[in-house]
C-alpha positions, 0 to 999 in steps of 0.5 A: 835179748836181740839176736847178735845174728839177725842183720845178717839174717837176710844174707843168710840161705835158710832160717835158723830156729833153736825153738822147735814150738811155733807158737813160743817163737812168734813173738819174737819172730814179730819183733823182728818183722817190726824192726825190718819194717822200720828199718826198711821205712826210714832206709827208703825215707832217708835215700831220697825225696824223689821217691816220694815225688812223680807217683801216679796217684788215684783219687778216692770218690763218692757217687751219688744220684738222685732224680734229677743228677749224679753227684762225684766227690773227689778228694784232692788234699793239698790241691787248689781249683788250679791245680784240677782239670776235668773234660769229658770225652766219649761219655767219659768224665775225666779229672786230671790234678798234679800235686807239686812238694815246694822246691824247700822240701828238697833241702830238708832231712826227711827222718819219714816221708808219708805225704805223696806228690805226683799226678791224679788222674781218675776216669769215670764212665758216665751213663747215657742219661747225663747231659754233657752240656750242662755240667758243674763242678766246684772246689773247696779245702781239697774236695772237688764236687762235680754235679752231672745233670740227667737229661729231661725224660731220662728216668722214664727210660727206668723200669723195674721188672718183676721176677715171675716164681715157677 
């Protein structure tokens, strides 16, 4: 049976426990955890949509390399090519995106918002043997693909050094 107190229980200074074994209060000490979660969840859905807009968002990547190029895959759900825009300055390749919600998301009663919308922006350090010049990127379905070529005689530069044991 719930606790006739437990609304109130935030309000209150000190917690009250009337099971002195740890262990036998857990569940419903979960119970209770679980309902503030849902209650605090729907509380911040339902006061408004803006909550959800204007974040600053970063864009999980993959980089990958082989011989001749470093390899980023971006994700960028819900965004087109228009919506992307990369420079690079410094060594330094920048992606930059805004994800906008649709002007009807405002009329609507939100009962759980999860779906962020605001600006992406992710900065990446580029290592010396990439070749600025000759950089390509692509996009398809939210996934941006940016192929940075090495400069020719770059990976003569690499060298492994062998650990002497004394």
């Amino acid at each position: 049976m719930k606790n006739p107190l437990s609304r109130w229980r935030k309000s209150l200074p000190v917690t009250v426990s009337t099971n002195p074994n740890t262990f036998i209060a857990m569940p419903d000490a979960f119970d209770e955890l679980i309902e503030d979660f849902y209650q605090e969840a729907f509380n911040l859905a339902t006061s408004t949509v803006n909550a959800w807009e204007n974040l600053t968002i970063r864009p999980c990547v993959d980089v990958l390399e082989d011989a001749k190029e470093f390899k980023i895959e971006v994700e960028m759900p819900g965004m087109g090519p228009e919506d992307v825009k990369l420079s690079i300055e410094d060594r330094k390749l920048t992606i930059k995106g805004e994800k906008t919600s649709s002007k009807t998301d405002h009329e609507q009663n939100y009962v759980k918002r999860e779906i962020t919308y605001g600006t992406y922006q992710r900065t990446i350090q580029l290592p010396n043997s990439v070749d600025a010049n000759q950089v390509r990127a692509s996009f398809k379905k939210g996934m941006l693909w940016v192929a940075l070529p090495k400069r020719p005689g770059s990976a003569e530069n690499f060298r492994e050094i062998e650990i002497e044991q004394k």
